[in-house]
N, C-alpha and C positions, 0 to 999 in steps of 0.2 A: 504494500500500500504506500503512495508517496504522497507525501503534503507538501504543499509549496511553501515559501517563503512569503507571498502574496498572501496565501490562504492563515497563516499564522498570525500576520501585522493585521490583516482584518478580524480576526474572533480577539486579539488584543487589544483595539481601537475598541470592539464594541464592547468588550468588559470592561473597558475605564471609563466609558460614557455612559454606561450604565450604573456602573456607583457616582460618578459624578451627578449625575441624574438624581438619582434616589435620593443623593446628601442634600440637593438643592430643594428636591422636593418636599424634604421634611420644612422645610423653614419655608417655602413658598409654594404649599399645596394651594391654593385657592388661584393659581396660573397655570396655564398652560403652555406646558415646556415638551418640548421635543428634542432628542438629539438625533445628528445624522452622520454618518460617516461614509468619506467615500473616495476614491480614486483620482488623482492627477492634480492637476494646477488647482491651487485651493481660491482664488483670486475666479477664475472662471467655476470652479464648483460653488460657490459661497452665491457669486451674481446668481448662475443658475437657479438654485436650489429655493431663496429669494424671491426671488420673480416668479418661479413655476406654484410654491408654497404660499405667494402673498404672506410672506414672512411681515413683522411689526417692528421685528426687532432681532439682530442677531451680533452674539458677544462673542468678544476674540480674545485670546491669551496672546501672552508675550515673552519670547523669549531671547529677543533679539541680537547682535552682536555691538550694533554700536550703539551709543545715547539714541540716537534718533528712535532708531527701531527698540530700542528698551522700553521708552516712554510709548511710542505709538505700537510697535509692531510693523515688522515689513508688510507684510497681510494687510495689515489695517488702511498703511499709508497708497497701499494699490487701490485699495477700495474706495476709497473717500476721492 
Protein backbone atom coordinates (compact mmCIF):
# COMPACT_ATOMS: atom_id res chain seq x y z
CA UNK A 1 0.00 0.00 0.00
CA UNK A 2 1.68 3.50 -0.79
CA UNK A 3 0.74 6.86 0.78
CA UNK A 4 1.84 9.85 -0.66
CA UNK A 5 3.53 12.71 0.79
CA UNK A 6 0.49 14.85 -0.68
CA UNK A 7 -1.88 12.47 1.00
CA UNK A 8 -0.19 12.89 4.57
CA UNK A 9 0.26 17.15 4.53
CA UNK A 10 -3.57 16.83 3.65
CA UNK A 11 -5.09 14.56 6.70
CA UNK A 12 -2.21 16.96 8.65
CA UNK A 13 -3.63 20.23 7.44
CA UNK A 14 -7.06 18.89 8.23
CA UNK A 15 -6.32 17.67 11.86
CA UNK A 16 -4.84 21.09 12.82
CA UNK A 17 -7.82 22.84 11.44
CA UNK A 18 -9.99 20.83 13.18
CA UNK A 19 -8.77 21.40 16.64
CA UNK A 20 -8.13 24.91 15.73
CA UNK A 21 -11.65 24.91 14.96
CA UNK A 22 -13.11 23.33 17.85
CA UNK A 23 -10.76 25.67 20.26
CA UNK A 24 -12.32 28.69 18.46
CA UNK A 25 -15.58 27.34 18.75
CA UNK A 26 -15.65 26.92 22.22
CA UNK A 27 -15.37 30.77 22.90
CA UNK A 28 -17.24 31.77 19.71
CA UNK A 29 -20.17 29.12 19.32
CA UNK A 30 -22.97 31.42 18.42
CA UNK A 31 -20.62 32.14 14.73
CA UNK A 32 -20.31 30.43 12.18
CA UNK A 33 -16.92 29.33 11.32
CA UNK A 34 -15.72 27.05 8.65
CA UNK A 35 -12.35 25.91 7.95
CA UNK A 36 -10.90 24.86 4.60
CA UNK A 37 -7.96 23.43 3.35
CA UNK A 38 -6.58 23.10 0.18
CA UNK A 39 -3.87 22.85 -2.63
CA UNK A 40 -1.44 25.52 -4.45
CA UNK A 41 -1.06 29.35 -4.53
CA UNK A 42 -2.96 30.30 -1.21
CA UNK A 43 -3.39 34.12 -2.65
CA UNK A 44 -5.51 32.43 -5.76
CA UNK A 45 -7.18 29.79 -3.29
CA UNK A 46 -8.17 32.31 -0.44
CA UNK A 47 -9.67 34.92 -3.66
CA UNK A 48 -11.32 31.73 -4.92
CA UNK A 49 -12.79 30.03 -2.02
CA UNK A 50 -14.15 33.84 -1.05
CA UNK A 51 -15.87 34.70 -3.97
CA UNK A 52 -17.37 31.06 -4.68
CA UNK A 53 -18.28 30.99 -0.47
CA UNK A 54 -19.58 34.66 -0.31
CA UNK A 55 -17.18 34.48 2.44
CA UNK A 56 -17.70 38.00 5.27
CA UNK A 57 -14.65 37.59 6.50
CA UNK A 58 -11.43 35.47 6.22
CA UNK A 59 -8.25 35.44 8.84
CA UNK A 60 -4.68 34.86 8.11
CA UNK A 61 -1.79 33.80 10.31
CA UNK A 62 1.79 35.08 10.17
CA UNK A 63 4.65 33.85 9.83
CA UNK A 64 6.77 36.00 7.94
CA UNK A 65 10.50 36.53 7.25
CA UNK A 66 10.87 40.06 7.23
CA UNK A 67 9.12 43.15 9.41
CA UNK A 68 6.93 43.79 6.77
CA UNK A 69 5.60 40.26 6.36
CA UNK A 70 5.74 39.76 10.38
CA UNK A 71 3.24 42.52 10.89
CA UNK A 72 1.02 41.87 7.73
CA UNK A 73 1.95 38.54 6.28
CA UNK A 74 3.10 37.98 2.62
CA UNK A 75 -0.52 36.37 2.03
CA UNK A 76 -2.17 39.17 3.46
CA UNK A 77 -0.13 41.81 1.74
CA UNK A 78 -1.08 39.99 -1.84
CA UNK A 79 -4.57 40.19 -0.95
CA UNK A 80 -5.32 43.43 0.06
Amino acid sequence: MLISLEDILRDQSKIGLNESLNNIKKHYHKLNIESVSTYGDPTYAIRKIADDRQVDLVVLGSRGKSLKDTVYGSTTCQLV
